[in-house]
Residue frames relative to the residue before (quaternion, step in Angstrom):
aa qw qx qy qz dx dy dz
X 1.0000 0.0000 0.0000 0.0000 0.00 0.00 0.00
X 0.5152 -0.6053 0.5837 0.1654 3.70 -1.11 0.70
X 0.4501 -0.7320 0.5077 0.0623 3.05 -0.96 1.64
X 0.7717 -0.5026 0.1479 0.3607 3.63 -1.09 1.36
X 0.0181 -0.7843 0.5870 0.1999 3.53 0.04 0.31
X 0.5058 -0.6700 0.5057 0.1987 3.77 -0.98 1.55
X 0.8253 0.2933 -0.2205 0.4292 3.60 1.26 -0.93
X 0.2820 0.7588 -0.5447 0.2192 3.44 0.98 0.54
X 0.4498 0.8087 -0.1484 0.3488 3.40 1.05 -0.20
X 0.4249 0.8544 -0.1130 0.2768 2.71 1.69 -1.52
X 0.4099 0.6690 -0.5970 0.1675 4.47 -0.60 0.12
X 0.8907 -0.2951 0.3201 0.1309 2.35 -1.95 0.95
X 0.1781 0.7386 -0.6496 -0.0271 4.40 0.23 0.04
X 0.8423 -0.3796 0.1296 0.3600 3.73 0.27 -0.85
X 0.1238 -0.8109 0.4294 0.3778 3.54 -0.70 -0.55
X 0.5528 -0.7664 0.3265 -0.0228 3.31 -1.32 1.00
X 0.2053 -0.9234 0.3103 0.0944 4.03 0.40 0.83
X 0.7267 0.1398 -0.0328 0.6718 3.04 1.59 -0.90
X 0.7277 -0.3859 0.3899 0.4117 3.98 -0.99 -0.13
X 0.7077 0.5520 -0.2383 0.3710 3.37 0.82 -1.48
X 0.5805 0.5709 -0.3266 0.4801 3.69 1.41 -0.99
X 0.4898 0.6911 -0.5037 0.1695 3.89 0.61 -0.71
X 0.3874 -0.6786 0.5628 0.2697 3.57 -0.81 0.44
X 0.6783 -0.5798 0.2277 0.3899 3.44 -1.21 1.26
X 0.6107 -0.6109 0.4448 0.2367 3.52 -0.89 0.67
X 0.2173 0.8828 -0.3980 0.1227 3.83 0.96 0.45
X 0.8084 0.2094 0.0591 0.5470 3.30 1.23 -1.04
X 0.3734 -0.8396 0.1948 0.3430 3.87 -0.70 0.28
X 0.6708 -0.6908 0.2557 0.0863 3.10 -1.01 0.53
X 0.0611 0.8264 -0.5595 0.0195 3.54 0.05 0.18
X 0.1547 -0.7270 0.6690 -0.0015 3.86 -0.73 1.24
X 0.1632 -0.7521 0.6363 0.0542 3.34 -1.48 0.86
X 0.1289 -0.8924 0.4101 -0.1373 3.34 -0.61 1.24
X 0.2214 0.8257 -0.4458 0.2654 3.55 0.24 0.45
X 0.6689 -0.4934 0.4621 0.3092 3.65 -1.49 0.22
X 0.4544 -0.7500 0.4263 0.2222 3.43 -1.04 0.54
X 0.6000 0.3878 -0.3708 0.5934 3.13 -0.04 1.41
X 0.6436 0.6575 -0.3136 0.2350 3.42 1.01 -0.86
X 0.5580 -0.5718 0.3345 0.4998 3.76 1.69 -0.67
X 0.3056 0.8649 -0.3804 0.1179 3.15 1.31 0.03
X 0.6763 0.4717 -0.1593 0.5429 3.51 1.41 -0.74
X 0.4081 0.6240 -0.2171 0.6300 3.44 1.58 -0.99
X 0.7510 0.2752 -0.2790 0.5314 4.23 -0.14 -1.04
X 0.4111 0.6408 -0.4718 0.4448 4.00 0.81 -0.78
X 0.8252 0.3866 -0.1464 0.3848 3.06 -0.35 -2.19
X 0.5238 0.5263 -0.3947 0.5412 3.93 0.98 -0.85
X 0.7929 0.5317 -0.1925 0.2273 3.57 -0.04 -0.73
X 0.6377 0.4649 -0.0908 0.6073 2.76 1.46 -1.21
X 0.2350 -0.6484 0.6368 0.3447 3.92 1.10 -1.10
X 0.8138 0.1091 -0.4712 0.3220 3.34 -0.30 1.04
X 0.6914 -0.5342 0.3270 0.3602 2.99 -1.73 1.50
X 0.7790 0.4606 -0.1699 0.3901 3.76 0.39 -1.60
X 0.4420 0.6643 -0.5781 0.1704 3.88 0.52 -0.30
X 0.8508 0.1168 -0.0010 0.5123 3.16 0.36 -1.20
X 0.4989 -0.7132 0.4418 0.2173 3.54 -0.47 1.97
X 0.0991 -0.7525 0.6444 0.0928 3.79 -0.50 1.28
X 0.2792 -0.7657 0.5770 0.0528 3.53 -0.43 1.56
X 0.2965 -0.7188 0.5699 0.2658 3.51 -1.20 0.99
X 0.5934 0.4096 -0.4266 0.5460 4.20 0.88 0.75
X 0.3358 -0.6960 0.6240 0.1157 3.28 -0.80 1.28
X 0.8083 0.1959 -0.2907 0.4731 3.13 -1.13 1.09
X 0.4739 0.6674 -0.5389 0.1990 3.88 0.99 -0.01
X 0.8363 0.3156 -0.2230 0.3890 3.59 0.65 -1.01
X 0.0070 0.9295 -0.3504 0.1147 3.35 -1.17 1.40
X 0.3427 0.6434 -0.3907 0.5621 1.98 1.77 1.97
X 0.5387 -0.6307 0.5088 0.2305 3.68 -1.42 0.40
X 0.2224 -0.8799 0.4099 -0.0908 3.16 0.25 1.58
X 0.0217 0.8287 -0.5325 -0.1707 3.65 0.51 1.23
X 0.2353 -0.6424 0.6906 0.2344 4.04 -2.07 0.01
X 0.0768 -0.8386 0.5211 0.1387 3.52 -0.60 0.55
X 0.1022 0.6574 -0.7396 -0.1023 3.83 -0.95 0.33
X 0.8451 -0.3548 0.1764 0.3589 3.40 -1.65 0.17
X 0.7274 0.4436 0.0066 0.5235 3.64 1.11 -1.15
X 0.8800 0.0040 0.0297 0.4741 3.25 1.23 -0.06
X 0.0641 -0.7363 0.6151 0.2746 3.76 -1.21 -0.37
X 0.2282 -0.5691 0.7460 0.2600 3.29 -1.67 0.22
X 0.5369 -0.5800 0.6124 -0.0178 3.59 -1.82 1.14
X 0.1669 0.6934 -0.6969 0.0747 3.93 -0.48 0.46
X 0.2655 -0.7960 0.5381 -0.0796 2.88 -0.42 2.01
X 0.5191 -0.6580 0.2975 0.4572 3.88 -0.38 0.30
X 0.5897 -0.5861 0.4902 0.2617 3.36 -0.93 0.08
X 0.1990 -0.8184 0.5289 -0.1045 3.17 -0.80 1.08
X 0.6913 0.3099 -0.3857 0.5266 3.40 -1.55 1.18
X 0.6298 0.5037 -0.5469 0.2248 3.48 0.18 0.11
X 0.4917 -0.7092 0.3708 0.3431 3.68 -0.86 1.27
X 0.6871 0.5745 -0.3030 0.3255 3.39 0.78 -0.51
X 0.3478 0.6839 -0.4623 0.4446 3.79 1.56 -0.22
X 0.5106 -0.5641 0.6001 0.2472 3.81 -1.10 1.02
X 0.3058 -0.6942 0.5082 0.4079 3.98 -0.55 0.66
X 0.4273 0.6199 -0.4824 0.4476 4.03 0.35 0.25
X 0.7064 0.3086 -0.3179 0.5519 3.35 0.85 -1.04
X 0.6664 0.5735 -0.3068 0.3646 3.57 0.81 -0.37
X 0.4470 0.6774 -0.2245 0.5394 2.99 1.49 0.06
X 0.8178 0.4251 0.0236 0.3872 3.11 0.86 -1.21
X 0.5497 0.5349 -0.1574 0.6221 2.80 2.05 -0.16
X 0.5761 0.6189 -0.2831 0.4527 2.87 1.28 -0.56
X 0.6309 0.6693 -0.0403 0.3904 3.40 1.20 -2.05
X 0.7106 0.3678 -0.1110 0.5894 3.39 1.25 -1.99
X 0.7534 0.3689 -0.2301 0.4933 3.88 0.40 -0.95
X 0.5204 0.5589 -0.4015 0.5056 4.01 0.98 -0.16
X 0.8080 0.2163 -0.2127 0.5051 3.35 0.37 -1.35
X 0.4061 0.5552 -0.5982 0.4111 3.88 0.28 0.22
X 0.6533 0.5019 -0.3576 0.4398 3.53 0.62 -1.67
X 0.8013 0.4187 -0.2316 0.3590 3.74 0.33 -1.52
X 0.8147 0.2558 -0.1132 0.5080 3.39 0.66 -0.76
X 0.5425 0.6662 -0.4418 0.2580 3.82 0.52 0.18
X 0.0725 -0.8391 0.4587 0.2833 3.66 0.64 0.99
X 0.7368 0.4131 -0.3153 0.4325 4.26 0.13 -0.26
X 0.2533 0.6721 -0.4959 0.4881 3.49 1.46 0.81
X 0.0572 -0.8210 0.5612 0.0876 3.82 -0.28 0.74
X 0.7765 0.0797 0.1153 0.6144 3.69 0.83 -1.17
X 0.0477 -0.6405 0.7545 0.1346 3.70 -1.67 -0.03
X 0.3156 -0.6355 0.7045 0.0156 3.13 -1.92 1.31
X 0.3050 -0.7014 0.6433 -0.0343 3.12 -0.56 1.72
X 0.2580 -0.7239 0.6357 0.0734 3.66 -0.84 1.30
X 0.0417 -0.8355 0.5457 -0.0484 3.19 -0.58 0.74
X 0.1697 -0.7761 0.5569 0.2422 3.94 -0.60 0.56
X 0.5076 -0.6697 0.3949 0.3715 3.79 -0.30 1.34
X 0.7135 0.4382 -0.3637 0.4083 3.71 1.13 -0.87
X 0.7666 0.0649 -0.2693 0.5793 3.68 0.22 -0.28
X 0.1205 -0.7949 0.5938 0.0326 4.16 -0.52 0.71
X 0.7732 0.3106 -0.0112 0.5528 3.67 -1.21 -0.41
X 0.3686 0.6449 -0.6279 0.2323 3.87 0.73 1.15
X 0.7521 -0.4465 0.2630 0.4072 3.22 -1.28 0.82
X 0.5729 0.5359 -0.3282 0.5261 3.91 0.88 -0.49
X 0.6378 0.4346 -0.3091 0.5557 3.71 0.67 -1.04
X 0.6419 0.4508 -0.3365 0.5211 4.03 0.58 -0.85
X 0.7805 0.4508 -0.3163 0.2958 3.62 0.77 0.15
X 0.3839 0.8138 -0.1363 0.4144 2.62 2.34 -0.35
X 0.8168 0.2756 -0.0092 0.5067 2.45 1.12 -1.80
X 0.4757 0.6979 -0.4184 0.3340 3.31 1.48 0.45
X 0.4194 0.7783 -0.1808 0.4309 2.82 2.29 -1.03
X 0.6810 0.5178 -0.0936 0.5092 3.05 0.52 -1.91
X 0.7354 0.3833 -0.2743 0.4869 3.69 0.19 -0.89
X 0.5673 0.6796 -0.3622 0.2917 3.68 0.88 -0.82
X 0.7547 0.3299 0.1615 0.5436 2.83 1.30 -2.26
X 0.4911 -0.8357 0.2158 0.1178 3.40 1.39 0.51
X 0.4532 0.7803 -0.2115 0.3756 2.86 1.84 1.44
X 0.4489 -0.7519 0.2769 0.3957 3.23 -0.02 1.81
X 0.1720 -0.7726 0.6032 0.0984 3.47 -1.16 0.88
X 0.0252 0.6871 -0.7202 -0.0925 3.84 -1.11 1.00
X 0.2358 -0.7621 0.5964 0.0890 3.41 -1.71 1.21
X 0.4247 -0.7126 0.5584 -0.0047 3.05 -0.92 1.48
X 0.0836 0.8453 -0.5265 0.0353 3.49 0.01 1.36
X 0.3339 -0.8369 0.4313 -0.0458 3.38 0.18 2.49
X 0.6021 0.6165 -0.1470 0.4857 3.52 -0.62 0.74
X 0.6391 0.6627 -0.3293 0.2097 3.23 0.68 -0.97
X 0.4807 0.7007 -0.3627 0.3825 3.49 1.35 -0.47
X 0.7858 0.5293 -0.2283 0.2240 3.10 1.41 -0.70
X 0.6212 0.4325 -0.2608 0.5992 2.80 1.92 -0.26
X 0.6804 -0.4664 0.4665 0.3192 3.93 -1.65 0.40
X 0.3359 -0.8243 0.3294 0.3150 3.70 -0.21 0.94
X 0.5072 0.5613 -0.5653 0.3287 3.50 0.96 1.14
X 0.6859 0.4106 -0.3715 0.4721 3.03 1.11 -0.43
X 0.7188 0.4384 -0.4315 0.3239 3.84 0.97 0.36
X 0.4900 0.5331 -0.4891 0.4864 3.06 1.30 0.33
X 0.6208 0.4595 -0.3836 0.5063 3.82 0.96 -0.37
X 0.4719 0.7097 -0.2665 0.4500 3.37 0.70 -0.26
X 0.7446 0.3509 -0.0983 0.5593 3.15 0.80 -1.95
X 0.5595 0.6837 -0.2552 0.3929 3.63 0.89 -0.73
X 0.7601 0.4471 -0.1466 0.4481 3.15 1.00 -1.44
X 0.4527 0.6353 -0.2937 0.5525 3.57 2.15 -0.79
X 0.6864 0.5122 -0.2620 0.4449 3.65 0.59 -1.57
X 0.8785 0.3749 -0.2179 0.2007 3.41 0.53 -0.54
X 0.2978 0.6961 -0.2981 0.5813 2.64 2.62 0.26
X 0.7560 0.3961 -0.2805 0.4391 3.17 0.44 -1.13
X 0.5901 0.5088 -0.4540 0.4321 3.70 0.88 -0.56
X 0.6577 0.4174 -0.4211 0.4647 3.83 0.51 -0.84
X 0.6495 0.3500 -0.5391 0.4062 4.09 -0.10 0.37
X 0.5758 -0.5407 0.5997 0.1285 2.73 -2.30 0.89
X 0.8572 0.3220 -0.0600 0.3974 3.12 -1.49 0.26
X 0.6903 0.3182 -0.3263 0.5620 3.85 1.39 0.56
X 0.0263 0.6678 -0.7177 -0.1958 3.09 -1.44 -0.42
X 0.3887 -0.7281 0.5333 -0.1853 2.51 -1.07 2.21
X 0.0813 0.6890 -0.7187 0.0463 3.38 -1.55 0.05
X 0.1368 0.7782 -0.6130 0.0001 3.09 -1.72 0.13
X 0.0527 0.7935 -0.6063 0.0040 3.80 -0.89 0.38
X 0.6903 -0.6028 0.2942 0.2711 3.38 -1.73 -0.08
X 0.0604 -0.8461 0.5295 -0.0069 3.60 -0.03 0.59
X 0.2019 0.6116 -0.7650 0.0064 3.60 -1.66 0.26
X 0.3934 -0.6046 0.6867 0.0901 3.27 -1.74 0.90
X 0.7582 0.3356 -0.4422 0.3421 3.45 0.74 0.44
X 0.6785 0.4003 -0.2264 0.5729 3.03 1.69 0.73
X 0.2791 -0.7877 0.4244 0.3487 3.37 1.61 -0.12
X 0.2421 0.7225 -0.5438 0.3518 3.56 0.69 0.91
X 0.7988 0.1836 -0.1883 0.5411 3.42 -0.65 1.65
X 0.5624 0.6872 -0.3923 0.2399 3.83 1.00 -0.78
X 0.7490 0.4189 -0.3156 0.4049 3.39 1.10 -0.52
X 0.6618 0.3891 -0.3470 0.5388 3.43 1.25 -0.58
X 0.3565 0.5828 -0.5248 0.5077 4.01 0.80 0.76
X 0.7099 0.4013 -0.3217 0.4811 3.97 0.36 -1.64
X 0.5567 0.5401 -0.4881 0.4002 3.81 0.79 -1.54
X 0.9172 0.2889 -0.2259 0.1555 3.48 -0.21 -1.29
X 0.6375 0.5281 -0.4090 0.3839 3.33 1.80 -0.13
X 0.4870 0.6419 -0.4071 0.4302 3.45 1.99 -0.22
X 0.4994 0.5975 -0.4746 0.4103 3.72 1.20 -0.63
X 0.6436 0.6075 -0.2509 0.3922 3.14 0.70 -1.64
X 0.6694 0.3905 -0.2471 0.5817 4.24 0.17 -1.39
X 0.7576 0.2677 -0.3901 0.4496 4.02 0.31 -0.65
X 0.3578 0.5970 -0.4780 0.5358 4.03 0.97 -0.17
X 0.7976 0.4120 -0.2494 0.3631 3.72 0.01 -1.20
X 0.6896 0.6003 -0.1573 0.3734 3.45 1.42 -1.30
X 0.5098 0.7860 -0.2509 0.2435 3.47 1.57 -0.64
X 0.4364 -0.7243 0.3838 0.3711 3.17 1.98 -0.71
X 0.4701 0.8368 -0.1613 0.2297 3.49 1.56 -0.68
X 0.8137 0.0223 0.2033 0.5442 2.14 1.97 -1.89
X 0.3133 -0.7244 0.4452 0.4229 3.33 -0.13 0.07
X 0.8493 -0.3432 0.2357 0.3245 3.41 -1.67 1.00
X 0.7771 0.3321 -0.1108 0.5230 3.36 1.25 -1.46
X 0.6560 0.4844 -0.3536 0.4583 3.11 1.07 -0.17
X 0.6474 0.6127 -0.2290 0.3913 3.18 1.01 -0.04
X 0.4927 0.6160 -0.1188 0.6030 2.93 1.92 -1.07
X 0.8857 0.3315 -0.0296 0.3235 3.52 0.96 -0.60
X 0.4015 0.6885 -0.3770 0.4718 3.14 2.40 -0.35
X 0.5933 -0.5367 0.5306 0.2800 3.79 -1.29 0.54
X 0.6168 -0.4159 0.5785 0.3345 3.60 -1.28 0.16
């Protein structure tokens, strides 16, 4: 039997075009972010246990909105997808604008899951992500999607080579491991650490942002 899953809980609350639409900041957050194509909606739905939460679109780059989930103790954030060449630069623009300032200015935002395909990692879009994240001081866990696809020496070398990026930035605390939704590889140590993350926030200690931002 499958151990409790904290986010089974999980629905649909809304989805969001501009900054001003955000629903009231009450509870913490946790945004997932990642390249289009990379599984980003696919790891959501793996997490949570259900197939449909998050609408896996067969056009990369179609949706380009901020897609909130709500359960009692929290939300999770499907942020658009990024890098696809075919996105109109206007719309790229705009992604930029909506998914920048969430990152900069979102005070019950606690963490961001960086989607990551294990085969092409650390693309110049992901290195901006996490420039974000480091800027504004926002724990970052990478989700390295996919992994079924490679042999598990080369994903642990893979994962290694992720771990040690993330160790050379300032001003985060990072993490990252291996993960596929078509094997459920990684799904449980994903919930452990974003549940660390929502009960970190919940302690009362701190605020959301302040929490998001204390050092190791």
């Amino acid at each position: 039997m499958e151990p409790h899953n904290p986010f089974v809980a999980a629905r649909f609350l809304l989805s969001v075009a501009a900054l001003p639409q955000l629903p009231a900041p009450d509870r913490p957050e946790i945004a997932f972010a990642g390249r289009s194509n990379a599984g980003k909606s696919s790891a959501l739905n793996t997490i949570t246990n259900k197939k449909a939460l998050a609408r896996v679109s067969k056009t990369p780059g179609r949706t380009q909105l901020l897609n909130f989930f709500e359960q009692d103790n929290a939300r999770l954030v499907d942020l658009p997808g990024y890098g696809y060449a075919k996105v109109p630069e206007p719309t790229r623009r705009q992604w930029g604008k909506l998914v920048g300032g969430y990152i900069e200015t979102r005070e019950s935002l606690v963490g961001v899951v960086i989607i990551m395909d294990i085969r092409h990692p650390l693309t110049d879009y992901d290195l901006q992500m996490l420039e974000w994240t480091q800027a504004y001081r926002r724990r970052v866990h990478v989700l390295l999607t996919k992994a079924d696809k490679l042999a598990f020496g080369a994903a642990k070398n893979q994962l290694l080579a992720v771990q040690k990026a993330l160790s050379e930035l300032e001003n985060v605390e990072a993490s990252a491991q291996l993960f596929s939704s078509h094997k459920r590889t990684g799904c449980e140590e994903a919930r452990k650490t974003l549940s660390g993350w929502i009960e970190d926030a919940s302690e009362g200690s701190a605020s959301p942002e302040e929490n998001a931002t204390r050092p190791e």
